[in-house]
C-alpha positions in Angstrom: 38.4 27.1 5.7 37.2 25.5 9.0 33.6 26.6 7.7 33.6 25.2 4.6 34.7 21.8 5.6 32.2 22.4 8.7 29.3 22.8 6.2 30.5 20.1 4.0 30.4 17.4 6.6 27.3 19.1 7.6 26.1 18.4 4.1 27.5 14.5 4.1 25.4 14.2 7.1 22.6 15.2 5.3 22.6 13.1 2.4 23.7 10.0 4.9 20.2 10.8 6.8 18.3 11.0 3.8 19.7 8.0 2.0 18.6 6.2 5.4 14.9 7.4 5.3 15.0 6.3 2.1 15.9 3.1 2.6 13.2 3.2 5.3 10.6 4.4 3.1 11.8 1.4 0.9 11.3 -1.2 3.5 8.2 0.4 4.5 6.6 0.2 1.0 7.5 -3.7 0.7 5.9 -4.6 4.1 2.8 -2.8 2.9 3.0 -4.5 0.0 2.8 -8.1 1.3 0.5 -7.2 4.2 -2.0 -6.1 1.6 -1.2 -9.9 -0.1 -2.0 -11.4 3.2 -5.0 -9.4 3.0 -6.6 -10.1 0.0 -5.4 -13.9 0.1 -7.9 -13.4 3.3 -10.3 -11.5 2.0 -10.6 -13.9 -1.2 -11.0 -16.9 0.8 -13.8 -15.1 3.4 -15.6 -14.6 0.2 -16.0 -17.8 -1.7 -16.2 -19.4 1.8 -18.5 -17.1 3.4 -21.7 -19.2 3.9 -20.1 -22.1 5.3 -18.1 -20.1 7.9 -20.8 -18.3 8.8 -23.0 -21.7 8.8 -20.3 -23.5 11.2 -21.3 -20.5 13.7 -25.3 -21.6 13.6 -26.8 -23.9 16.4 -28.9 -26.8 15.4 -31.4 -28.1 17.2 -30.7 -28.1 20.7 -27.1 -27.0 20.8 
C-alpha cells in the first residue's frame, strides 16, 4: 500500500513537472514570436531605407 501511493505521488510529480515545462515551452514560443516581429519590423525598415542610412555614413568633401 505504502508503494502504491509512493508511485502515485511519484506520478503527480511527474505530470506537475511536465505541465510546468510546458507552460515554459509556451512562454518560450511567444517570446520567439515577437522577437521575430521586432525583427522583421527592423529588417523592413533597413530595406526601404537602406541607401539613405548608408548615405548618412558617407563623408563629403572635407569631412
Amino acid at each position: 500500500m505504502a508503494q502504491q501511493m509512493k508511485k502515485q505521488q511519484q506520478s503527480a510529480e511527474s505530470d506537475n513537472e511536465i505541465q510546468e515545462q510546458v507552460k515554459k515551452t509556451g512562454n518560450v514560443q511567444e517570446q520567439s514570436d515577437a522577437l521575430d516581429a521586432v525583427l522583421d519590423d527592423i529588417s523592413s525598415v533597413l530595406e526601404t531605407d537602406a541607401e539613405q542610412y548608408v548615405s548618412s555614413f558617407v563623408q563629403k568633401g572635407g569631412e
